[in-house]
Every structure is written in structure tokens, then in C-alpha cells.
C-alpha positions in Angstrom: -75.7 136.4 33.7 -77.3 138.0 30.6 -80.6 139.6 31.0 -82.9 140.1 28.3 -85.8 143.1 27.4 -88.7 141.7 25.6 -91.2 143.2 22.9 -94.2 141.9 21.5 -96.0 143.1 18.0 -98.8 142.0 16.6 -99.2 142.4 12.7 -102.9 142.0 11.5 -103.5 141.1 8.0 -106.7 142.4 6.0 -108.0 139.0 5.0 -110.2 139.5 1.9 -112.7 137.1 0.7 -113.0 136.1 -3.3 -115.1 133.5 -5.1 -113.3 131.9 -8.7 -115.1 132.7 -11.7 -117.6 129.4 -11.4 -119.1 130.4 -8.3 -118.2 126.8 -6.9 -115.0 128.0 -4.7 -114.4 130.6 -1.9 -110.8 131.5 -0.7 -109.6 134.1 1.5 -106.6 135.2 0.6 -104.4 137.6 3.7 -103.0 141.3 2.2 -101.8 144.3 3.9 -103.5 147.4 4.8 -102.2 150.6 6.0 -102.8 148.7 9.5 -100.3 146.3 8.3 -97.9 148.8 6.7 -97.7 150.8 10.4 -96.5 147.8 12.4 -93.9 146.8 9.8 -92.6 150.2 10.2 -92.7 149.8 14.0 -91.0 146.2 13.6 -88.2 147.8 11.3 -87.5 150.9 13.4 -87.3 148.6 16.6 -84.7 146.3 14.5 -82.5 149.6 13.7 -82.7 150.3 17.3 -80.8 147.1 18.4 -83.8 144.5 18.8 -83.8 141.4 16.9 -86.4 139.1 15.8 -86.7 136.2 18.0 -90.0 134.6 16.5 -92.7 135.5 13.8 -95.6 133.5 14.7 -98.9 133.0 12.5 -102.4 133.2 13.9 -104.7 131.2 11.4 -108.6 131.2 10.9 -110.3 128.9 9.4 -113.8 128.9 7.4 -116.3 125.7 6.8 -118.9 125.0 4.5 -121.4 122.1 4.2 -123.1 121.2 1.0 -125.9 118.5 1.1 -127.6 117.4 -2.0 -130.1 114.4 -1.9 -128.4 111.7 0.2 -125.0 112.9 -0.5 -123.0 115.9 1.6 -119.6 117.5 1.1 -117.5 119.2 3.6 -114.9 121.6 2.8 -112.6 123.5 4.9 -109.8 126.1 4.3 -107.6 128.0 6.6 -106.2 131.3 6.2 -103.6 133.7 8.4 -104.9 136.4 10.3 -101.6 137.9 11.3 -98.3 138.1 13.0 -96.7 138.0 17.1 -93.9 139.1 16.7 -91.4 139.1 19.7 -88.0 141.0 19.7 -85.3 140.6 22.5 -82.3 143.2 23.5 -79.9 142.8 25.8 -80.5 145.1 29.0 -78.1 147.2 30.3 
């Protein structure tokens, strides 16, 4: 019977919020930091050291706003990733 090692990683992503030139819209949009850049290098050296990538799997967040004007009221919504899990597996010996 195989047996398996498992290894978990979680990747944050520096989620940075920016407004379009109107004013009207907010997105956040996910980029790396030097946060984001050390656990890559972890997930790579643990790839060159026999473990492989089993799953990558997104945490999202999500961010609502409510307008009201007069008898009328908008909602809007948007979702965004906050980072990775991701799990590795190696055959034990």
C-alpha cells in the first residue's frame, strides 16, 4: 500500500484597492508582495525536492456597497482572491 506525506502552503496576495478615473467604480485587484514572492520560492524548492502539486485552491473576499438615492437603491458587489492553499504530496519512504 502506498503512503503519502502531505504539505500545506498558503500564498497571501496583497490585494490593493483602486477607483477608475470617474470616481463611480472601486475594484480590488490581487498582486504580489515580497510575502508572496517567499512562498513561491518555498512552493518551487519543495517541487525540486520531489513534492508535487496536488491542488491550488483560491480564498476569495468579497466587498459590498449600497447606494440609495431618492426612492431608488443600487447594490453592487465584487469579489476578489485573497490567496492560495496549496497542498503538495510525496511518496514516504
Amino acid at each position: 500500500m502506498q503512503r503519502w506525506e502531505l504539505k500545506r502552503l498558503w500564498m497571501p496576495l496583497n490585494v490593493e484597492r483602486q477607483t477608475d478615473k470617474s470616481k463611480q467604480h472601486t475594484y480590488y485587484i490581487p498582486s504580489w508582495n515580497d510575502e508572496t514572492r517567499k512562498v513561491w520560492a518555498q512552493a518551487e524548492a519543495l517541487a525540486a525536492d520531489g513534492w508535487e502539486l496536488i491542488s491550488a485552491i483560491p480564498e476569495t473576499g468579497s466587498h459590498e456597497l449600497a447606494f440609495e438615492s431618492g426612492v431608488k437603491a443600487l447594490g453592487v458587489g465584487s469579489s476578489y482572491t485573497l490567496g492560495y492553499l496549496f497542498i503538495f504530496k510525496r511518496q514516504k519512504s
